[in-house]
C-alpha positions as CSV (number, residue, x, y, z in Angstrom):
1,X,-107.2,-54.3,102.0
2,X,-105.8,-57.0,99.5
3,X,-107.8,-56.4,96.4
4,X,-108.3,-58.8,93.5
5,X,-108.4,-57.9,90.0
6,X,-108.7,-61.6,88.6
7,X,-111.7,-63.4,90.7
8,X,-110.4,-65.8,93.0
9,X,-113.4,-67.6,92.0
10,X,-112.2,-68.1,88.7
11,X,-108.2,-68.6,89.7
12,X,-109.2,-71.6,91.5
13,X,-110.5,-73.5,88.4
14,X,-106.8,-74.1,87.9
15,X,-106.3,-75.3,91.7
16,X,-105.3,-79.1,91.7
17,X,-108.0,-79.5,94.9
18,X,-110.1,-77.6,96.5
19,X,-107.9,-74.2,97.5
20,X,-104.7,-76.1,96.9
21,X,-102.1,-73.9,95.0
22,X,-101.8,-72.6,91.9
23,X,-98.6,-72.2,89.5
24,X,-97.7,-69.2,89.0
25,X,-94.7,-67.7,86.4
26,X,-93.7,-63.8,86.4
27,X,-93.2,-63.2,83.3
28,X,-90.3,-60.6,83.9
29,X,-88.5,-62.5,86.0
30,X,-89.6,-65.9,84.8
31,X,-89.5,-67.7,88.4
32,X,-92.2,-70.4,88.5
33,X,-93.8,-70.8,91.7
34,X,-97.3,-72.3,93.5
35,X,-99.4,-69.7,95.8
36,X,-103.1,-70.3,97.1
37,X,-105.5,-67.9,95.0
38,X,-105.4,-65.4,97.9
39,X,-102.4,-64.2,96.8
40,X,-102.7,-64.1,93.4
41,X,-103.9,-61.5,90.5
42,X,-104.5,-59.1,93.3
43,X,-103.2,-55.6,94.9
44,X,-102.7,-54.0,98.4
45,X,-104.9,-51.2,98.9
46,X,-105.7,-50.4,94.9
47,X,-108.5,-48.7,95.5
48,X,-109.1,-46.8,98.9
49,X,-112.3,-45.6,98.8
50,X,-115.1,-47.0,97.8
51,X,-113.7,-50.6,97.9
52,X,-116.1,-52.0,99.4
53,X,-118.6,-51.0,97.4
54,X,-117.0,-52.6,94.6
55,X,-116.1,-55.5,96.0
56,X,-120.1,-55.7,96.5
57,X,-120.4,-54.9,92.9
58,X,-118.0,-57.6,91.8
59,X,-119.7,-59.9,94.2
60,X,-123.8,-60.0,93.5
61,X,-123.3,-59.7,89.7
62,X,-121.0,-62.2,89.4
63,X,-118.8,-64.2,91.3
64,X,-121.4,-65.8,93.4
65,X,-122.9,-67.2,90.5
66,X,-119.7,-68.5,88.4
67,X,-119.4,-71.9,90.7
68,X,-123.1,-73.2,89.7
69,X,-122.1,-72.0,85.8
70,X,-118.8,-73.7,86.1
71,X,-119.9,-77.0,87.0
72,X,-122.7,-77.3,83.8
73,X,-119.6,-75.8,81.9
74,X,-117.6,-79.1,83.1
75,X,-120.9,-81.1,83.2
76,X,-121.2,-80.3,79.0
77,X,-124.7,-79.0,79.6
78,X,-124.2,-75.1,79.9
79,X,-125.7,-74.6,75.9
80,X,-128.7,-76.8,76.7
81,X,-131.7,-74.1,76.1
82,X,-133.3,-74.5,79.6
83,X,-129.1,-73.0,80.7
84,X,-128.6,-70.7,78.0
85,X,-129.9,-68.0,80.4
86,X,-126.7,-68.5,82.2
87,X,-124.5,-67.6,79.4
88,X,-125.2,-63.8,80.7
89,X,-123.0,-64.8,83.7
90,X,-120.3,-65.3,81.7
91,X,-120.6,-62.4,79.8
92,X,-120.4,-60.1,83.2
93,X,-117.5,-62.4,84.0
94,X,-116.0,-61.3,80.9
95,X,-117.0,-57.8,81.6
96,X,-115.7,-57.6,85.1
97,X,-112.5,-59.0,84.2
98,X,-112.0,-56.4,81.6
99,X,-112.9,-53.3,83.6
100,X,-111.6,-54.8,86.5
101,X,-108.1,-54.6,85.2
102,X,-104.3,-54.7,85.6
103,X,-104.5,-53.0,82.8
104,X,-106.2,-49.9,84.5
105,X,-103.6,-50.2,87.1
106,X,-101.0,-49.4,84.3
107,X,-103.2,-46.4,83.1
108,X,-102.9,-44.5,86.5
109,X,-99.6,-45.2,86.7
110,X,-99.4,-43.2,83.8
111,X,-101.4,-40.3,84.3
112,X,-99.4,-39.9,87.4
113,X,-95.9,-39.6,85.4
114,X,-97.5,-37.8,82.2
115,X,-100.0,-35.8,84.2
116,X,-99.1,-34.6,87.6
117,X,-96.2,-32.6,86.6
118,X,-98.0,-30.8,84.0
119,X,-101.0,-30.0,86.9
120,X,-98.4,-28.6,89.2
121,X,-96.8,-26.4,86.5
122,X,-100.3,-25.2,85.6
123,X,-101.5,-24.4,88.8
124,X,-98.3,-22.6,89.8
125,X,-98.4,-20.4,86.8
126,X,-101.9,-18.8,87.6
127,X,-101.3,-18.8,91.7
128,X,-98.4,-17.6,93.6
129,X,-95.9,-20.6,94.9
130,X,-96.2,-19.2,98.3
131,X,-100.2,-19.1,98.1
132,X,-100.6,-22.7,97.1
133,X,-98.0,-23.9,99.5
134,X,-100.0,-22.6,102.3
135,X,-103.3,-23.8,101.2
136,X,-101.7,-27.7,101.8
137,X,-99.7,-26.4,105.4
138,X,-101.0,-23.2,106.9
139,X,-98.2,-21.9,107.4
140,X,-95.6,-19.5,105.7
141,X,-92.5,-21.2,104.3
142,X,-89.1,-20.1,103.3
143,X,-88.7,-19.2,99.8
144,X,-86.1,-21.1,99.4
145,X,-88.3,-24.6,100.2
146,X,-92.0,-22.5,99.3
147,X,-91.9,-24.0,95.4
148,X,-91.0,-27.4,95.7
149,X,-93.3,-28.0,98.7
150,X,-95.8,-26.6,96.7
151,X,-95.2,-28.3,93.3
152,X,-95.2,-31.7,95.6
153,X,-98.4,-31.2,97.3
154,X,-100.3,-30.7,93.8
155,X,-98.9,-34.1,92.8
156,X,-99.4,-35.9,95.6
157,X,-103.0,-34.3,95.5
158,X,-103.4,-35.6,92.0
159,X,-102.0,-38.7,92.9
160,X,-104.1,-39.3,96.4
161,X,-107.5,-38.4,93.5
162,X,-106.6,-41.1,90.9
163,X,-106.0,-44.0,93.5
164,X,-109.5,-42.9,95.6
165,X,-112.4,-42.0,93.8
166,X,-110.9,-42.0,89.9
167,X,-109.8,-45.2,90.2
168,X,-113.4,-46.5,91.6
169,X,-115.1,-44.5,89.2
170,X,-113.4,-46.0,86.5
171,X,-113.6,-49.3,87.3
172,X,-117.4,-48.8,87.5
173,X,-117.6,-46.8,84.1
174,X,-115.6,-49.3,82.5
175,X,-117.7,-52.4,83.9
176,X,-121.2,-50.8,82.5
177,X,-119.3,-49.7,79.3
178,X,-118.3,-53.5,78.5
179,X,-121.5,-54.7,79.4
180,X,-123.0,-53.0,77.1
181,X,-120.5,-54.1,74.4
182,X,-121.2,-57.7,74.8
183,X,-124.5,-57.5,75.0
184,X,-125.4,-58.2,71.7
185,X,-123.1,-60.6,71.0
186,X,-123.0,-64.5,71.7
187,X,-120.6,-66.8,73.4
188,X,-118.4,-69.1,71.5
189,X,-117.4,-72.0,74.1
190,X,-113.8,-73.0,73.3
191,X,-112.9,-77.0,74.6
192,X,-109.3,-78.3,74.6
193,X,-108.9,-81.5,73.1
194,X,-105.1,-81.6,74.2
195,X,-103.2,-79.6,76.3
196,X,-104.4,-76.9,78.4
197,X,-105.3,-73.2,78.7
198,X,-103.4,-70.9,81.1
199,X,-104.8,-67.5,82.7
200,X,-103.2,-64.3,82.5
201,X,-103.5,-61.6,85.2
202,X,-104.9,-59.6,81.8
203,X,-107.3,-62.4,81.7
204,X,-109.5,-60.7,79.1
205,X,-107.6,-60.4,75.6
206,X,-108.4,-58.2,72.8
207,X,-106.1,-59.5,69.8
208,X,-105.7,-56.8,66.8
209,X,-104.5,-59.4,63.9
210,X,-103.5,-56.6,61.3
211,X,-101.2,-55.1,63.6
212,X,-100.5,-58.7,65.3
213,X,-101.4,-56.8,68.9
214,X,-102.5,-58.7,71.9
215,X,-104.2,-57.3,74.9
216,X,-105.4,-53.2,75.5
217,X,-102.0,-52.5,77.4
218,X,-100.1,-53.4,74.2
219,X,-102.5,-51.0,71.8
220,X,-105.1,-53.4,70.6
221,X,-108.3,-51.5,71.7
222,X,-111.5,-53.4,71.6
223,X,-113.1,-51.0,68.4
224,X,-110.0,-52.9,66.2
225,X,-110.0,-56.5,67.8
226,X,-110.5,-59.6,65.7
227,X,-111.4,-61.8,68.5
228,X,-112.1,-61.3,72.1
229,X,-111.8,-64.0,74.4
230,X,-110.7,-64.7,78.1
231,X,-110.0,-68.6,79.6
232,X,-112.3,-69.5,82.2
233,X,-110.9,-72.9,83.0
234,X,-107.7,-75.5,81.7
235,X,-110.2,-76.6,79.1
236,X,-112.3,-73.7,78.5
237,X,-112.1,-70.4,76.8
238,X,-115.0,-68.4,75.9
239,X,-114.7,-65.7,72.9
240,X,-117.6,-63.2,71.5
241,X,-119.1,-64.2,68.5
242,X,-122.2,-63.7,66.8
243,X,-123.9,-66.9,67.9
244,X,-123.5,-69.1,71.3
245,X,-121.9,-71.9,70.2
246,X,-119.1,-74.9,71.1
247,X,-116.2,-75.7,69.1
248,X,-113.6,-78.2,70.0
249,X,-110.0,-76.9,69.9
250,X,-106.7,-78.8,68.6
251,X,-103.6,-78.8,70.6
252,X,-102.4,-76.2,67.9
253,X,-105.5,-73.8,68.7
254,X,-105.0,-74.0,72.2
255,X,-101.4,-73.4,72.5
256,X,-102.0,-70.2,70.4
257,X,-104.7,-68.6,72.6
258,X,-101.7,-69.2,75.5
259,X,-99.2,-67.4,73.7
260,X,-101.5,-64.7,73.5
261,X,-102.7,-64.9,77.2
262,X,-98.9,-64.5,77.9
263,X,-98.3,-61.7,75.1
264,X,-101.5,-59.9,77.0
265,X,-100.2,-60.4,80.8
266,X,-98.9,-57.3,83.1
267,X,-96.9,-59.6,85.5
268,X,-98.3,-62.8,85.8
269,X,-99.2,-66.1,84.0
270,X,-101.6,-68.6,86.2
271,X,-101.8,-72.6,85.6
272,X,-102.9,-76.1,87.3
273,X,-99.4,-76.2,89.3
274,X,-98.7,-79.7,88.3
275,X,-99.2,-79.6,84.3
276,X,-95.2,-78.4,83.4
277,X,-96.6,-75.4,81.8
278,X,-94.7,-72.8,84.4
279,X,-91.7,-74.6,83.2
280,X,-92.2,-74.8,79.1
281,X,-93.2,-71.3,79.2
282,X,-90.4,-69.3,80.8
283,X,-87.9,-71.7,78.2
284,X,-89.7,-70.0,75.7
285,X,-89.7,-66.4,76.9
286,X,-85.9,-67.2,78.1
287,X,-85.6,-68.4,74.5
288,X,-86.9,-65.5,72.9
289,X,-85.3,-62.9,75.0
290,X,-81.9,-64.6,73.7
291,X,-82.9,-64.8,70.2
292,X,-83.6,-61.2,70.3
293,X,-80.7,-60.0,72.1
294,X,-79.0,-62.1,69.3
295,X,-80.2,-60.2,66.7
296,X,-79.5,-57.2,68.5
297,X,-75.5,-57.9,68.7
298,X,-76.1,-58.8,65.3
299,X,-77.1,-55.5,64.3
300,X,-74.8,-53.6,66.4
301,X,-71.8,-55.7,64.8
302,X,-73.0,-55.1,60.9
303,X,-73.0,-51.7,62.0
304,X,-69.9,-51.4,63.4
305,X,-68.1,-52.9,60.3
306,X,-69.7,-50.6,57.8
């Protein structure tokens, strides 16, 4: 089951027409590219069990109400006080794409490598190689194969737990958990005057300015972030703030909120697949991959001449 982490709801705000394609840039291997939001900001089989029940989740709380909020977003009138009831949608949206994560992704990945090692070592030093290998087969192995087979089987049971019923659980958990974060807080509607906002597959962005961190797989944790905020749109961005609210955003504003979209991403940058923006932002990461690597052979040369 192809499983979406960024709501194909909200990827096709930057479709060009209705479910016509959207750029796409990798950000590792900077190849731009235009793909229908089906195949975008999603994963094969994530989560498998339970899916569906998330997926319903996902569903009744909020993506089948983001088009009618979208369109008095576009129509200007979403802060009118007979709408402001809707601004609630967007905070679930904002919740939902937090918990519902890339970044979560990451965090199995490494409780896999960190963890299930340490799990097989522990089991094996309270329970005979030979018992535990049996408990997985039931049969008797050779001795020479007995440990390995059973150090394998505790991993892959560890791992077959954090991609079933962890991995749902904490998507849940972390949904309710940012709920009741935002609750209290208001919604800043950003508007581009110039330019336009991209989406990263991290869509939600926590930005730590004393440490100059962007996004919770890079270490700034929402208890530290200075701002909070997530695109919802190529001319929208909403942020938490204390009061709801619109501001109108320079050219300068907006191309910094994309830098940090981009800073935040796992993989993936999304954008209206016409606007160039595929293009001007691999030059830049291209650009400041050499600059580094510059400095680097910089380094390494001073070095070598001392």
């Amino acid at each position: 089951m192809n499983q979406h982490l960024v709501s194909r709801v909200l990827l096709n705000r930057w479709a060009d027409r209705k479910n016509g394609p959207i750029g796409v840039l990798n950000v590792n291997t900077l190849i731009d590219d235009a793909k229908p939001a089906a195949q975008l900001g999603s994963l094969e089989d994530l989560v498998k069990a339970g899916a569906e029940e998330l997926e319903q989740v996902w569903n009744n709380e909020v993506e089948k109400k983001l088009p009618h909020i979208f369109k008095l977003l576009d129509d200007d009138d979403l802060l009118k006080r007979k709408n402001l009831q809707y601004l609630a949608v967007l905070k679930d949206c904002m919740a939902m794409h937090w918990a519902r994560s890339f970044a979560i992704r990451a965090m199995v990945d490494r409780l896999k490598v960190q963890y299930g090692s340490k799990i097989a070592d522990d089991v094996l030093s309270r329970f005979p190689a030979q018992s535990v290998a049996r408990a997985f087969s039931g049969i008797y192995l050779p001795e020479l194969r007995v440990e390995q087979f059973a150090r394998d089987s505790v991993q892959r049971a560890f791992e077959k737990d954090l991609e079933q019923g962890f991995l749902r659980d904490q998507f849940l958990k972390y949904f309710a958990e940012a709920k009741k974060r935002i609750a209290s807080f208001g919604i800043e509607i950003g508007v581009a005057l110039k330019s336009e906002f991209v989406l990263g597959d991290c869509p939600v962005v926590t930005y730590d300015k004393d440490t100059d961190r962007a996004g919770v797989l890079f270490g700034a944790t929402w208890a530290d972030a200075n701002a909070i905020f997530m695109p919802i749109g190529p001319r929208h961005v909403i942020a938490l703030a204390k009061d709801n609210r619109r501001r109108d955003l320079s050219e300068g504003m907006v191309v910094a909120i994309n830098k940090l979209q981009v800073r935040a991403a796992f993989q993936e940058i999304y954008f209206r697949s016409d606007s160039g923006l595929g293009k001007v932002i691999a030059e830049a990461l291209r650009g400041s991959s050499e600059q580094l690597q510059g400095v680097s052979s910089s380094h390494d040369h001073d070095g070598g001449s001392e």
